[in-house]
N, C-alpha and C positions, 0 to 999 in steps of 0.2 A: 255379226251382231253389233248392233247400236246402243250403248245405253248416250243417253240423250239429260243433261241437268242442267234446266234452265234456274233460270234466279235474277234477285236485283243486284247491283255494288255492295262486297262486303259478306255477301250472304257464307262465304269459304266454297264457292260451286270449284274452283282451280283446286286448292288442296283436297279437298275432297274427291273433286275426279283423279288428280292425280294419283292415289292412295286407291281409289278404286281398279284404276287402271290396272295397277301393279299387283292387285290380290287376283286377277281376273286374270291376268297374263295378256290385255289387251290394249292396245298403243292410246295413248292419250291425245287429243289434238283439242288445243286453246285457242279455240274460234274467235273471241276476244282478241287476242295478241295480233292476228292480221289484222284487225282497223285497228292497232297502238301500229303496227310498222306502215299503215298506210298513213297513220297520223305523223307518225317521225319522219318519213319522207317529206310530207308535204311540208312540214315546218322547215327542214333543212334545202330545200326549192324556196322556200320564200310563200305559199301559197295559201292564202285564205281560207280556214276553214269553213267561210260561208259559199266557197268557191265550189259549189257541187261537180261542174263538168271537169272542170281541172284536178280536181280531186281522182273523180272516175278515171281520167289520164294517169295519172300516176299508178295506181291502182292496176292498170290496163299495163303502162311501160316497164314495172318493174315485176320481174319471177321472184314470187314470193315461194319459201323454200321450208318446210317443216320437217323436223325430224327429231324423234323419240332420242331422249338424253335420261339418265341417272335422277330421277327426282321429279321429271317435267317433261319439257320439250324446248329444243330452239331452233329458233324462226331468223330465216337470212332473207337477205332479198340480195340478188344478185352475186349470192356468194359469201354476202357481208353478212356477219353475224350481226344481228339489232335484240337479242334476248335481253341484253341489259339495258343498251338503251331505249327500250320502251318502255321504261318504267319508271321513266323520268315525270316529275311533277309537271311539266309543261305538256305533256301528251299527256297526260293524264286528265289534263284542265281540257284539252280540246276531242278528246277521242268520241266524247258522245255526241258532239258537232259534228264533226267527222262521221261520225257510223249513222247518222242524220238524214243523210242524201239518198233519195231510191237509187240512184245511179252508182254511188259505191258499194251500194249493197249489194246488186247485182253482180257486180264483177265479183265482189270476195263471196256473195254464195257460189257460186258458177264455182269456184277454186275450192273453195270446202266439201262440196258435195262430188268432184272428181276426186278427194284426198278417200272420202269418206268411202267410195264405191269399191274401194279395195282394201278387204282384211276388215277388221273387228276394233273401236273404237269406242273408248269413255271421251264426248264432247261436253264442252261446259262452254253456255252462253248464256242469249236473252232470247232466241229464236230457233235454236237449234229445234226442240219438239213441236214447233209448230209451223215455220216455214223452209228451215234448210235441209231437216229432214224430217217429215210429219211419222212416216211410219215407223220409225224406231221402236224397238220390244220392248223397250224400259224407256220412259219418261217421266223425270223426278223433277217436280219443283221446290228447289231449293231454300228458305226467304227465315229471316231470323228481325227483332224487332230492330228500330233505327238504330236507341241505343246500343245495343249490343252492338252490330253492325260494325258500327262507329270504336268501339271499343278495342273490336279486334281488328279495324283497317289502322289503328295508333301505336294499337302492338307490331304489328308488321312493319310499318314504317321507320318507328324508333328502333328496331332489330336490323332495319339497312343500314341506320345511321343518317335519316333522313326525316327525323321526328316535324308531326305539328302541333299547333296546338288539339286538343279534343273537340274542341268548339267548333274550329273551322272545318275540321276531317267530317264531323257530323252533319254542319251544313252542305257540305260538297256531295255528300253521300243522298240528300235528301233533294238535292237539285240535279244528282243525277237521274234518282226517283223519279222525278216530275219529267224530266228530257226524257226519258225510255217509257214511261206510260204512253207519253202523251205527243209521240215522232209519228208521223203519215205513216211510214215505209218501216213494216215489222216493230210492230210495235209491242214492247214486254208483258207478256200477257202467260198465264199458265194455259199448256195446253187443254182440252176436254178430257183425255183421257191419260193427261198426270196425274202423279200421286205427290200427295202434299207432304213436306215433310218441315218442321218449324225446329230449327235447328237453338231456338234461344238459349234452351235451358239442356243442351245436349252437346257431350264432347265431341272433338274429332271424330277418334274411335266411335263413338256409341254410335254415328252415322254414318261411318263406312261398312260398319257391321252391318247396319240395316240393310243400304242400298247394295251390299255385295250378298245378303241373300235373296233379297227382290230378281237380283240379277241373275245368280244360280237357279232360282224358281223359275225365271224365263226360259234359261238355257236348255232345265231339266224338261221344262215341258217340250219347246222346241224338238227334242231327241226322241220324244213319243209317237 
């Protein structure tokens, strides 16, 4: 089974799946986090994020490695753990450059949908319901207002130790907005046949409660 939650920046589609994952007993994979470790390779090469084919190279040369951990998932390439560092404010400033290119998309769908075709998965992206995996039994779109958004990408940041201001977190949230609408190649879009879900004025809980009985309603029916 697939449950599949797409969303924009900020929307909590990563805590939320994660927290989904773990009521459902099924592995989490942060679709997201391979273009941060293709974006962190490519900065630590030296390589242009408007550099699509080289991109794709990198993308292509390094075995990107995922596995189910206590809380999440972490993601190596080569052996190397990058879980923390991709969550650096300079990947973070280029990853939607990066996840931009039809050619890197290619290569990290191709690697998502081989993780994906084996066992049972809560994924959280931008494309997951409608181009990495269309068929998924559960597809949730995830999306809360900008403020908000913003509100809690400031909470999360000043809880690493790596606070910004509100202003700018918000503007970055809203320029990534615009980058994910509005990319050639898989572009942020709810699928036709997701279900909306408007997390502004809803806790954590209250939304895993939901989408973990959408998802048992799936399962149950599936058994029939």
């Amino acid at each position: 089974m697939i449950v599949a939650i797409d969303g924009p920046a900020g929307a909590g589609k990563s805590t939320v799946a994660r927290r989904v994952a773990a009521r459902l007993g099924m592995g989490y994979l942060d679709t997201g986090a391979m273009y941060r470790a293709v974006t962190f390779l490519a900065v630590r090469e030296g390589i242009d994020s408007s550099d699509g084919a080289r991109l794709a190279d990198v993308a292509r040369r390094h075995r990107l490695q995922m596995r189910p951990m206590h809380g999440g998932m972490a993601i190596a390439a080569d052996g190397e753990d990058l879980s923390a560092a991709i969550r650096t404010a300079t990947v973070t400033a280029q990853v939607s450059t990066v996840a931009s290119h039809p050619a890197v998309r290619a290569v990290v769908t191709a690697t998502q949908r081989t993780v994906m075709a084996r066992g049972s998965w809560v994924c959280d992206g931008r494309d997951i319901g409608t181009i990495v995996w269309p068929h998924a039994e559960l597809k949730v779109f995830l999306t809360a207002s900008v403020a908000e958004r913003a509100r809690r990408r400031f909470a999360e940041l000043s809880a690493r130790g790596t606070p910004e201001p509100l202003e700018a977190v918000q503007a970055a949230i809203e320029q990534r907005d615009h980058q994910d609408t509005t990319r050639a190649a898989s572009p942020l879009r709810a699928a036709d046949d997701a279900v909306h879900l408007d997390t502004s004025a809803l806790s954590i809980d209250q939304v895993v409660e939901t989408i973990v009985g959408w998802a048992s309603g799936e399962r149950e029916g599936a058994r029939r």
